[in-house]
C-alpha positions in Angstrom: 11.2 -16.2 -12.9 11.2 -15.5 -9.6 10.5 -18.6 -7.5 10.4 -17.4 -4.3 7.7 -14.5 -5.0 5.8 -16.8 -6.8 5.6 -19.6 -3.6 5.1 -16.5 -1.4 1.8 -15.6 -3.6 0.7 -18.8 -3.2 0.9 -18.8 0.6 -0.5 -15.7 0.7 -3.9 -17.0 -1.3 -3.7 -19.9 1.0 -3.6 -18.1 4.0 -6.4 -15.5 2.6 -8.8 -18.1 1.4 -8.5 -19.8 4.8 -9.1 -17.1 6.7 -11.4 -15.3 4.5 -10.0 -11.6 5.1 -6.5 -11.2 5.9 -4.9 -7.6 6.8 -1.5 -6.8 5.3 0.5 -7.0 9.1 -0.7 -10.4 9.4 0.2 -11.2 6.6 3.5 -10.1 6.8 4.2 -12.0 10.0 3.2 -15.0 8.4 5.4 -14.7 5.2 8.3 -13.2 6.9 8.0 -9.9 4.5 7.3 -6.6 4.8 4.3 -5.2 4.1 5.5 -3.2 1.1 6.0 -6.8 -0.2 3.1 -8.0 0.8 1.3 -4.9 -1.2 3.1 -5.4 -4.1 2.1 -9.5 -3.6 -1.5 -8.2 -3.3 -1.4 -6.3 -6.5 0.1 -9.2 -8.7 -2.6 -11.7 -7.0 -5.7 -9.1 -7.7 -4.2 -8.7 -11.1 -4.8 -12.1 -11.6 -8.1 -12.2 -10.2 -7.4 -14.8 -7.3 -8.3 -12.2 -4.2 -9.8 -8.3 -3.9 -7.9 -5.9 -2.1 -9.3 -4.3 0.5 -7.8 -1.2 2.4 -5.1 -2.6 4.2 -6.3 -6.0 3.8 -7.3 -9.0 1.0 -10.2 -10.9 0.3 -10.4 -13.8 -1.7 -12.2 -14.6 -4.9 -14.2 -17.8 -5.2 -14.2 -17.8 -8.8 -10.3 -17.3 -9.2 -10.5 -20.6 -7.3 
């Protein structure tokens, strides 16, 4: 498992619900990624129905809550 992606995610939906909308730049910045990560974090979290994806940004799902 990776642990690392999986604490990433989780600041990512953090930082998503908090902010409502989040692009995938800021994003990066704030996890220290890059934004091909941060894609690839937005598919596995919108798979899992925790946030929509947005172009070039995420959005977070109240009911994934």
């Amino acid at each position: 498992m990776d642990r690392s992606g999986e604490e990433r995610r989780r600041r990512i939906l953090d930082l998503v619900r908090a902010h409502g909308r989040c692009d995938v730049v800021t994003i990066a910045a704030h996890t220290d990624v890059v934004v091909e990560t941060v894609r690839r974090d937005l598919r596995v979290l919108e798979e899992r129905g925790l946030i929509r994806r947005a172009h070039g940004a995420a959005e977070p799902i109240e009911s994934g809550m």
